[in-house]
C-alpha positions in Angstrom: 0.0 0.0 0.0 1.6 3.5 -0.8 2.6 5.2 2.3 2.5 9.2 2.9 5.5 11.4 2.3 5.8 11.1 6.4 5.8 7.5 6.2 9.0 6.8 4.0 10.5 9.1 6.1 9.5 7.7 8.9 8.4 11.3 11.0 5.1 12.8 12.0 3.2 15.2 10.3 4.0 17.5 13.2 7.7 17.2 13.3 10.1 20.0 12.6 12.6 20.8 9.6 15.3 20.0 11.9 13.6 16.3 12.5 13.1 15.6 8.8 16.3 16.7 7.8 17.9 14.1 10.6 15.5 11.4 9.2 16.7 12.4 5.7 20.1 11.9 6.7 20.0 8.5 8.4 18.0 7.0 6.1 19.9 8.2 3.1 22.6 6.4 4.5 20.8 3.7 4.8 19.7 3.1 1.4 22.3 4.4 -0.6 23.3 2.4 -3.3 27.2 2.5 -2.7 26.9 2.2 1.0 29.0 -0.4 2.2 26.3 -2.3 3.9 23.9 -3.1 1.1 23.8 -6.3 -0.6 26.0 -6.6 -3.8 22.3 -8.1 -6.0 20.7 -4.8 -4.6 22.9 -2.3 -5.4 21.6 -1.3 -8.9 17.8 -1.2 -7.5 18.0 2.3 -6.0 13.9 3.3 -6.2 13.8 3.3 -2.2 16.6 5.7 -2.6 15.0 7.8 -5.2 11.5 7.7 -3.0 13.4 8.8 0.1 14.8 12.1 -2.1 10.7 12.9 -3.3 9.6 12.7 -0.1 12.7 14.7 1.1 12.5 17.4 -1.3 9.0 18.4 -1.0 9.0 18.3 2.8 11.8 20.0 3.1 9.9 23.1 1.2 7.3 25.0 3.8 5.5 26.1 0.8 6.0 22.5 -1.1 4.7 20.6 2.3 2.1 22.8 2.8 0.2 22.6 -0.2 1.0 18.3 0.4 -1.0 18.7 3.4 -3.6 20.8 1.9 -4.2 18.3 -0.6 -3.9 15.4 1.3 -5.5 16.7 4.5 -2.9 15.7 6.9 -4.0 16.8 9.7 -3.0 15.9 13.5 -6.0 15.4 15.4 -6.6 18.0 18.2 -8.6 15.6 20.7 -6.9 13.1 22.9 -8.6 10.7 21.1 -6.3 8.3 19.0 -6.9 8.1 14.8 -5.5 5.4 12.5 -3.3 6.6 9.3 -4.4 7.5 6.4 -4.4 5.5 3.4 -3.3 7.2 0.1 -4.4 5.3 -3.2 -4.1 5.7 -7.1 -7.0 5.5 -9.2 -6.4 4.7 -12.6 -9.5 6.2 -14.9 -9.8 7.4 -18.7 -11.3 10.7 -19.3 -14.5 8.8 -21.1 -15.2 7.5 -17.4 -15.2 10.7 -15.5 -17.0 12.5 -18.9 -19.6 9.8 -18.5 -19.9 9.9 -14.3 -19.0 6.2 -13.9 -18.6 4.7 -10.5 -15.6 2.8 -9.9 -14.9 -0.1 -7.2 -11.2 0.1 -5.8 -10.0 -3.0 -3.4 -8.2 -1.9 -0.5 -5.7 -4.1 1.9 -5.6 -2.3 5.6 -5.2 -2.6 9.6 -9.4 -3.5 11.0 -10.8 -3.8 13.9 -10.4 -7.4 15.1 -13.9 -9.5 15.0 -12.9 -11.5 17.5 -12.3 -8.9 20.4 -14.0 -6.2 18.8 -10.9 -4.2 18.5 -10.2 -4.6 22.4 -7.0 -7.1 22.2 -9.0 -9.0 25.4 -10.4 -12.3 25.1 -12.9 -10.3 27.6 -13.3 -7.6 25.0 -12.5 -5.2 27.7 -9.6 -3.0 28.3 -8.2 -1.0 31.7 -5.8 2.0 31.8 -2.0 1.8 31.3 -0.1 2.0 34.4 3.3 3.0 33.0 1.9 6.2 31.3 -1.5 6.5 34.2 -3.5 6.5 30.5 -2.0 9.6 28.9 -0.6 7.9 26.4 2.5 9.6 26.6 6.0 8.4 27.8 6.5 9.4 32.0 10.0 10.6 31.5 10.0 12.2 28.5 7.3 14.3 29.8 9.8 15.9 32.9 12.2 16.5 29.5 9.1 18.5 28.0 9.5 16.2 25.0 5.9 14.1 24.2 6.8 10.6 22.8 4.4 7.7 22.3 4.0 5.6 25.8 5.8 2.2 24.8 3.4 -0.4 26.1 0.4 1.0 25.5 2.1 2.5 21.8 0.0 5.8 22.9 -3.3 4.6 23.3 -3.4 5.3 27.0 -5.3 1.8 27.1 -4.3 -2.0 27.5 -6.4 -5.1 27.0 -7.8 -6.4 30.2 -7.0 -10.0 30.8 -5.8 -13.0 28.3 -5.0 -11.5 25.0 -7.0 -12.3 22.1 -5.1 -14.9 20.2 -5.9 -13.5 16.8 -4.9 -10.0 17.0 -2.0 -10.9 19.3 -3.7 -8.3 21.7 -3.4 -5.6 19.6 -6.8 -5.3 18.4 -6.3 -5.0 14.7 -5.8 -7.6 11.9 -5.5 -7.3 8.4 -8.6 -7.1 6.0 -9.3 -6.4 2.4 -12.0 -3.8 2.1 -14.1 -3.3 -1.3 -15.5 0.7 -1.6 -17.4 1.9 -4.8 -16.5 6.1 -5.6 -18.6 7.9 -8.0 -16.8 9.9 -10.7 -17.6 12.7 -11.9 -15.8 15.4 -14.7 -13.9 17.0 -11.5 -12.7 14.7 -9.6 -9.2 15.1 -8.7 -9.0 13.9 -5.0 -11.5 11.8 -2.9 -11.7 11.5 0.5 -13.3 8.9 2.2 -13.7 9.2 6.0 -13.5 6.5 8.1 -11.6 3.8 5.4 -8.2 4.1 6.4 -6.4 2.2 9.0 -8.3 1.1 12.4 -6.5 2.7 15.6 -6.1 0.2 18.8 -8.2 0.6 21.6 -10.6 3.0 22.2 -9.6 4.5 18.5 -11.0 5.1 15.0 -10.2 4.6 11.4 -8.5 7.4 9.7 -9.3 8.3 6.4 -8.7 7.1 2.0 -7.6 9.6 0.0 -8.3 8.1 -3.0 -6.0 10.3 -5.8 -7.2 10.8 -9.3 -5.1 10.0 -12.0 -5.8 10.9 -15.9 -4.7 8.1 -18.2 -3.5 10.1 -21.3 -5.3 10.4 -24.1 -4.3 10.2 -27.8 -6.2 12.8 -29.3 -7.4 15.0 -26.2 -6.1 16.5 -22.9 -8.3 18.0 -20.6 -8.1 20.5 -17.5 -11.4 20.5 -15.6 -14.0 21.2 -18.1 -11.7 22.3 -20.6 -10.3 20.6 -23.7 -7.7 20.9 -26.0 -6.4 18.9 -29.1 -4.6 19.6 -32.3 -6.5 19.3 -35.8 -4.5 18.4 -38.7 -5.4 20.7 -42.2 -4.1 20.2 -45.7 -2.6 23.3 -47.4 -5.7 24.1 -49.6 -8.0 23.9 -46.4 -5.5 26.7 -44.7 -5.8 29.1 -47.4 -9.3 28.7 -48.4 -10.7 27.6 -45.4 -13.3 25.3 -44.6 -16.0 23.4 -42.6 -15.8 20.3 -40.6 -17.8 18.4 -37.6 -15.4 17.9 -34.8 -16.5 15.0 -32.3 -15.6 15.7 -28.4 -16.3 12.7 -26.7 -19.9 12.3 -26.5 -21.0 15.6 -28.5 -20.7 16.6 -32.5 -19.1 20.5 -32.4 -19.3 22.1 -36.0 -16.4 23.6 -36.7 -15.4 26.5 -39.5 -11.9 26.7 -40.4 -10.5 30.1 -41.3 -9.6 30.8 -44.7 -5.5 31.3 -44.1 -5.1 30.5 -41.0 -1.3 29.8 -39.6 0.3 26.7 -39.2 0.9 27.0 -35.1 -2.5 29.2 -34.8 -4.9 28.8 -31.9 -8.5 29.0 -31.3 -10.6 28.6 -28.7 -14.5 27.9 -28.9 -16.1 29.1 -25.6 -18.9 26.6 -24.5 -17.4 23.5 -26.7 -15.8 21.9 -23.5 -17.0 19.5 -21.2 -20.4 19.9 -19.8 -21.2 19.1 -16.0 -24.2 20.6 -14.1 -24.7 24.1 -15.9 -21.4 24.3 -17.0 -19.5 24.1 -20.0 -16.0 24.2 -20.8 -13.9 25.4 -23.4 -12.3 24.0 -26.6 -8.8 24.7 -27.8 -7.5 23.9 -31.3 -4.1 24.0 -31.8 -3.6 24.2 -36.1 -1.3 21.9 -38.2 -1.1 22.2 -41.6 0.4 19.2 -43.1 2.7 19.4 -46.1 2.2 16.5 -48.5 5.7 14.8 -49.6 3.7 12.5 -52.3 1.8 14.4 -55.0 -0.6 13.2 -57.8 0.0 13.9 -61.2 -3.1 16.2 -60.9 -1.6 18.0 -57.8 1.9 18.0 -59.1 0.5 20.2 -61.9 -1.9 22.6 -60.1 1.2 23.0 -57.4 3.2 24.2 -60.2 0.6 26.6 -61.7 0.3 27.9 -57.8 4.6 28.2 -58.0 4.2 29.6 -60.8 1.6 32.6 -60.5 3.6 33.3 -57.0 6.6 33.4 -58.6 5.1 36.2 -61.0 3.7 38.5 -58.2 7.0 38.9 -56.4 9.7 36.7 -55.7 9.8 33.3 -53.7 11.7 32.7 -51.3 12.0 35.1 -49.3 14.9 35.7 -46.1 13.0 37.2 -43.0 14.6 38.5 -40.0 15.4 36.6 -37.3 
């Protein structure tokens, strides 16, 4: 499962540029390729190594790291009560699906609530208060220091299973599960969150949240931004100087289209209303013009591209050297 920008560098979301630049630094040692340590049949695979620098360089940024945890909503939770991670996925989807609005089922693998205990870790399904931390949560020393670290028996739950442990979570109230959640696409969907569906906390917690992250599988012919769309139209000479009419098909709608007489190889135009249509809105279509330039002529265009050579020829001389 892809972990969070946090997770590969193994720091909170709360934890200081001083704290992610020390992570940085021992884990980059770590997984170096030409560190002395690593295994001779893994030093050409350096992708962990190339992850740890991603992560690095956008944390690393306050502006970078801000806008991550804009749009990923990381968030520290301001109650004492505990929250599972998040869970970040990648949802593969052609633009024809999110045109059309079509709902998509993704299959999930995370940490749930254990059935047997009911997430208590107790063969009682009960749980009493940690005596090393007195249920804070937090670590008794540390907290003299001023520092807050996670208590270590209770991993910062404040709680501990009451009694036997349950033998299928081990005691710690979570086991792994494969969850199945349908999302509902529409034209705009870039990010979803779904509250609730990422990993289960211990004891007395809850699940955090899915972010379930769009992405666009390119498109031959089109690209789109929102509602907008843009694609390139390919011309033949005569239809650039003389113009003409065509019926341009956008997905699931015809768009008539008028080409101007001598218009530019490289020109641009845009057709307001031509886009994508969601709600009461409609995007807008861009045209990028190509002219193409045959390289195999008929004996009938051979001769008329002469008579064209020629009459230019007699109006003022061809070619012609332009300033750079």
């Amino acid at each position: 499962m892809p972990k969070t920008l946090y997770e590969i560098l193994n720091v909170l979301p709360t934890s200081s540029e001083e704290e992610i630049r020390k992570a940085y630094r021992k884990l980059a040692l770590k997984l170096h390729p030409d560190h002395a340590n690593f295994p001779d049949h893994a030093r050409k695979d350096d992708s962990e190594f190339k992850e740890l620098n991603r992560a690095y360089q956008v944390l690393r940024d306050p502006e970078k790291r801000a806008k991550y945890d804009e749009k990923f909503k990381i968030h520290v939770s301001p109650s004492a009560e505990r929250v599972g991670s998040d869970l970040q996925v990648t949802l593969n989807v052609k633009i024809k699906d999110l045109i059309k609005g079509i709902k998509k089922t993704i299959t999930l693998r995370r940490k749930g609530h254990c059935p047997s205990c009911c997430g208590t870790g107790s063969v009682d399904r009960k749980y009493t208060k940690c005596s090393f931390c007195d249920g804070t949560g937090l670590q008794g020393f540390e907290l003299v220091l001023g520092h807050k670290k996670h208590c270590k028996v209770c991993d910062g739950i404040g709680m501990i299973p009451k009694g036997d442990h349950c033998p299928k979570c081990k005691g710690t109230g979570l086991v792994p599960e494969i969850v199945h959640h349908e999302v509902q696409l529409t034209p705009l969907t870039e990010l979803i969150r779904v509250s609730g569906l990422g990993n289960c906390c211990g004891i007395r917690g809850k699940a955090g949240d899915l972010l379930i992250d769009i992405m666009i599988e390119p498109d031959p012919t089109y690209k789109i931004k929102g509602l907008d769309v843009s694609t390139t139209l390919q011309i033949t000479p005569a239809q650039a100087i003389l113009g003409d009419e065509t019926i341009l098909k956008i997905f699931d709608k015809s768009v008539p289209f008028r080409i101007p007489a001598g218009i530019q190889h490289g020109a641009t135009i845009e057709k307001i209303g031509s886009g994508i249509t969601f709600g009461d809105k409609t995007g807008k279509l861009t045209i990028f013009m190509k002219i193409k330039i045959p390289t195999v002529l008929t004996e009938n265009e051979n001769e008329l591209y002469n008579k064209i050579l020629a009459i230019e020829k007699e109006t003022e001389p061809w070619p012609k050297l332009l300033n750079f």
